[in-house]
N, C-alpha and C positions, 0 to 999 in steps of 0.2 A: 651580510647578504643584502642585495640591491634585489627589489623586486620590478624585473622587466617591463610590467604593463604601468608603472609608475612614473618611468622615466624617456622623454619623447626619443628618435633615433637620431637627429640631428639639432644643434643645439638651437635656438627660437631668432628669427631674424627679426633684428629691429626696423626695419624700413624706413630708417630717416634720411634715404638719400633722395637724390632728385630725380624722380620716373620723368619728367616730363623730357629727359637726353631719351630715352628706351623710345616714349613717342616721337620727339622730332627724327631716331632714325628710322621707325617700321615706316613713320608717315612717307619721309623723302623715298624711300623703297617701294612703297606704294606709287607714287608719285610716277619718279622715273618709270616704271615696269607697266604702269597703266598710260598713261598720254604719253610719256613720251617712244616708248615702244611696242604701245597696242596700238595709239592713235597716229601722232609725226611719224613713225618711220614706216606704219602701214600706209600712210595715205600714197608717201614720198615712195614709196616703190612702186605703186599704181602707176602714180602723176610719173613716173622713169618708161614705166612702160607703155607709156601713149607712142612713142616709135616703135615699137615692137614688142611682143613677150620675151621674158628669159627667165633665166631658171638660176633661184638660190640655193645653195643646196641640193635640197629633194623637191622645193616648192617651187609652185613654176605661176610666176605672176603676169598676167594678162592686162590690157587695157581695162579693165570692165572692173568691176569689186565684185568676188561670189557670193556668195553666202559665206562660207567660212570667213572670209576677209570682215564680213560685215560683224560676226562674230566675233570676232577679235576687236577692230573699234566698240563693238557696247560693250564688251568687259573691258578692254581700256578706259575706256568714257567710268564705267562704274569703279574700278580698281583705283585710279585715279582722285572718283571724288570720296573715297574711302579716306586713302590718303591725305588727304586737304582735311579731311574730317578730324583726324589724327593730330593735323598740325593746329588746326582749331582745339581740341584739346588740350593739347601741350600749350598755349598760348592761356587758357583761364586754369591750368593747375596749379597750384601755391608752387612757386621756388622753395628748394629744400636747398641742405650742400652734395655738391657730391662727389661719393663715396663706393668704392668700388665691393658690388657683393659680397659679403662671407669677410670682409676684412674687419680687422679690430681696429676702430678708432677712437 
């Protein structure tokens, strides 16, 4: 007989792979999704609509930045330097090998 509260539910990962792949891609994810499409591609639809407004979708972009738009640039500005933050990370974590999760090597 195996006593339940003895034995863990899954068996113990050793973690000697290399985290610092997991960081370079949340970071580039961050990256991309914050500057370049909170920041470049808000600014660049503004700067399109200095000849006229038109409408994306359901979003209808004006000459002017609202408030929302400005919202979006400061969490792109921040989501962005998240991300950078990330890749500064992964740049001073020790190199492991790597090794794909839950695999036996």
């Amino acid at each position: 007989m195996v006593d339940l509260h003895e034995t863990p539910a899954t068996p113990p990962f050793d973690g000697k792979g290399d985290e610092r792949i997991g960081y370079y891609l949340a970071g580039a994810t961050l990256v991309v999704l914050g500057w370049v499409l909170g920041v470049v591609v808000n600014l660049l639809l503004h700067v399109a609509a200095r000849s006229g407004p038109f409408l994306v979708w359901t979003v209808h972009f004006g000459p002017t930045m609202g408030p929302y738009a400005w919202a979006v640039f400061g969490l792109g500005l921040a989501t962005g330097t998240l991300g950078a933050g990330l890749f500064w990370v992964a740049r001073t974590t020790a190199r492991g090998p790597f090794v794909l999760p839950g695999a036996d090597y």
